[in-house]
C-alpha positions as CSV (number, residue, x, y, z in Angstrom):
1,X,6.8,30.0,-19.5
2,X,5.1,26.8,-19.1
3,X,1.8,26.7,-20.5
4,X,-1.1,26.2,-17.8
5,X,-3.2,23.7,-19.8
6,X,-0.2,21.3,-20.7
7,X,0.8,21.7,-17.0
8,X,-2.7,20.4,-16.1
9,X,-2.6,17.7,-18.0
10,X,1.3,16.8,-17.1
11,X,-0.5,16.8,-13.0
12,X,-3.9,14.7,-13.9
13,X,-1.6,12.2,-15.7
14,X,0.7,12.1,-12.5
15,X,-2.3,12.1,-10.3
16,X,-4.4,9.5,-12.4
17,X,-1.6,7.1,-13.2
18,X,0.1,6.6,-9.8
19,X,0.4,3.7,-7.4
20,X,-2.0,4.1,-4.6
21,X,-1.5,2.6,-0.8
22,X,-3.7,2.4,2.2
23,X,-1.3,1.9,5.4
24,X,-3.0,0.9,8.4
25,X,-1.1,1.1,11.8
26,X,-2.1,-2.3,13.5
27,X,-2.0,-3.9,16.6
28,X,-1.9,-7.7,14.9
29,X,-3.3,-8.3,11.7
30,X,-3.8,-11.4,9.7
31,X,-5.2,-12.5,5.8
32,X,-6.5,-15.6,5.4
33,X,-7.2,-17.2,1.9
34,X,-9.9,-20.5,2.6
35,X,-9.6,-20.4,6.1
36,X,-5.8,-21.1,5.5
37,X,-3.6,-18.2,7.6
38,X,-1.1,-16.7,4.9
39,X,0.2,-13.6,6.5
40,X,-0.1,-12.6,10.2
41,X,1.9,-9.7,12.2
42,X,1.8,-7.9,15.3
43,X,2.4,-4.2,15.5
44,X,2.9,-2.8,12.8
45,X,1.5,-2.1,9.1
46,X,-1.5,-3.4,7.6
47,X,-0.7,-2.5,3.4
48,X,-3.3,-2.3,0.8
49,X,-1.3,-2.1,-2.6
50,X,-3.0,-1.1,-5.9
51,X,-0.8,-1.2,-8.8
52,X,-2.0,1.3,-11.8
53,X,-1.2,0.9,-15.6
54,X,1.4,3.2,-15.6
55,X,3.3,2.5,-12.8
56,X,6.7,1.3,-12.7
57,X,9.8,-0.1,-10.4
58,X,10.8,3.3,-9.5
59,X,6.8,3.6,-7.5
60,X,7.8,0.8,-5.9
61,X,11.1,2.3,-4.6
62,X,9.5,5.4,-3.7
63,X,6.6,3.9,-2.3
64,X,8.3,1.5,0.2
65,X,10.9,4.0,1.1
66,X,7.8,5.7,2.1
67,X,6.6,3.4,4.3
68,X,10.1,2.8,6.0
69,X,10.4,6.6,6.9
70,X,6.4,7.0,7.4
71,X,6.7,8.3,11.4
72,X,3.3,7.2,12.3
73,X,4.2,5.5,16.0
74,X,4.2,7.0,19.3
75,X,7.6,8.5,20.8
76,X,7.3,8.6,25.1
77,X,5.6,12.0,24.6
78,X,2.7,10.5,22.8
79,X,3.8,12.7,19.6
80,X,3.5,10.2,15.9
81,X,7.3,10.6,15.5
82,X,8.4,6.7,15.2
83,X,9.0,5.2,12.0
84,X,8.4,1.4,12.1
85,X,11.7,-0.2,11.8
86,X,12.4,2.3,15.3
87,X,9.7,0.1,16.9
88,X,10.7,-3.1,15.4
89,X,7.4,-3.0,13.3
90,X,5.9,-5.5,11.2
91,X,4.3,-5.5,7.5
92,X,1.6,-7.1,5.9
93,X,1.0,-6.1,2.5
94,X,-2.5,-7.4,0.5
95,X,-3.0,-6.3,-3.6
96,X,-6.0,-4.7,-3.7
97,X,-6.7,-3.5,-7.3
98,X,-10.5,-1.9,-6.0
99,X,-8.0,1.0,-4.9
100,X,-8.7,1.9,-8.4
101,X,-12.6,1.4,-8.5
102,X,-13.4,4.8,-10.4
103,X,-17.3,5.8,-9.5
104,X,-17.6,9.3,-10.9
105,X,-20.6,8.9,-12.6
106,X,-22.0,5.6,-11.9
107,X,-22.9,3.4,-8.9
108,X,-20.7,0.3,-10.1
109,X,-17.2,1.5,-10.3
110,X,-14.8,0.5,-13.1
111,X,-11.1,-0.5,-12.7
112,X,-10.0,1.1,-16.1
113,X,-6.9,2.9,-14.5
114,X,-5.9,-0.9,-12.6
115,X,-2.7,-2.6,-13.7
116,X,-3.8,-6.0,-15.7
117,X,-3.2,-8.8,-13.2
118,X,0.0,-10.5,-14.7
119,X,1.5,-7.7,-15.4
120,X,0.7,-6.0,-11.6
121,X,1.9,-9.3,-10.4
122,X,5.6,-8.7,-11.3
123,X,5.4,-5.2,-9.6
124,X,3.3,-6.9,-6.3
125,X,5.9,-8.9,-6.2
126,X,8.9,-6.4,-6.5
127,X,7.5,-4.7,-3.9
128,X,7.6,-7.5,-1.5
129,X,11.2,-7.9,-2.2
130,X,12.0,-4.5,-1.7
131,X,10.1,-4.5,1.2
132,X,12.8,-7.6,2.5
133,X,15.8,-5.5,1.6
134,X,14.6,-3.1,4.1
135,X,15.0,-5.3,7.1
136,X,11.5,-4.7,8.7
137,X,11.0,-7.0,11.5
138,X,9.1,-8.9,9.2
139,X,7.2,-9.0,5.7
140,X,4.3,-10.8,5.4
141,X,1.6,-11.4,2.6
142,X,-1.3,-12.4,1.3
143,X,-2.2,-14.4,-2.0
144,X,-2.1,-11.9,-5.1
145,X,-5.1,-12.0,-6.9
146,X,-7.1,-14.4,-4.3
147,X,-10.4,-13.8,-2.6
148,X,-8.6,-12.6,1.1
149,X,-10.5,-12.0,4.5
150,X,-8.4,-9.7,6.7
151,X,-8.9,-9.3,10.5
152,X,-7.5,-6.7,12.4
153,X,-7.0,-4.9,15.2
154,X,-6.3,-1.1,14.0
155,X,-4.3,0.7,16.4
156,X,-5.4,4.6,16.8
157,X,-7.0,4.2,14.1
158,X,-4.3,5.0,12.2
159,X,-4.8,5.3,8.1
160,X,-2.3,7.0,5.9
161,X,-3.1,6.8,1.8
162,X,0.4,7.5,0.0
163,X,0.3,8.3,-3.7
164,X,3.4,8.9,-5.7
């Protein structure tokens, strides 16, 4: 029998240490970085990628599996049962370590459980490239690590947050 207390740690350290991602169904959607367009899409997903200490390649795998199966589009019936390559979707994906911004307890959140930046580079960038070996209409991105201004038009809205 598996003791309850080591199985609650076992799920907070799952839970606490996992790569986190905002999905946004979109209409069009671009980043910008000083006024300079770097990414820009039309239908499709808007991704917010934080990268946490402990994560690895195999999060990325799951996670952009994930998003290719992730029926969030509108069949003819109106019924959320299209996955975005059946609509010839499009991805943006942004790194946004604040997914991390911990604020139990205090006002100014602390990014303690964030990846360090070179190393969450490496893994921003895996994702991007297993994103490409998908085949999505098309991958787009924004600057890792650079002040960004998004605009968007959010289609529904539409905002799933998957966690492995």
């Amino acid at each position: 029998m598996l003791n309850k207390n080591l199985f609650a740690k076992v799920c907070f350290l799952m839970y606490t240490y996992s790569m986190k991602v905002v999905v946004q169904r979109c209409k069009n959607c671009q980043v910008s970085v000083y006024d300079k367009v770097t990414g820009n899409i039309s239908n499709g997903f808007l991704v917010l990628l934080g990268i946490g200490k402990k994560d690895t390649q195999k999060q990325v795998q799951y996670i952009v599996k994930k998003l290719a199966a992730l029926r969030i589009f509108e069949d003819d019936s109106e019924k959320m049962n299209l996955d975005i390559m059946q609509t010839q979707g499009e991805i943006l994906i942004v790194s946004n370590f604040t997914l991390y911004g911990a604020t139990k307890g205090t006002n100014r959140p602390d990014f303690f459980d964030a990846m360090p930046p070179a190393e969450a580079k490496v893994l921003y960038d895996s994702f991007v490239e297993e994103c490409k070996k998908y085949k999505f209409k098309s991958v787009q991105t924004g600057i890792f690590g650079a002040e960004m201004q998004i605009n968007m038009k959010c289609d529904g809205p539409v905002t799933i947050i998957i966690e492995n």
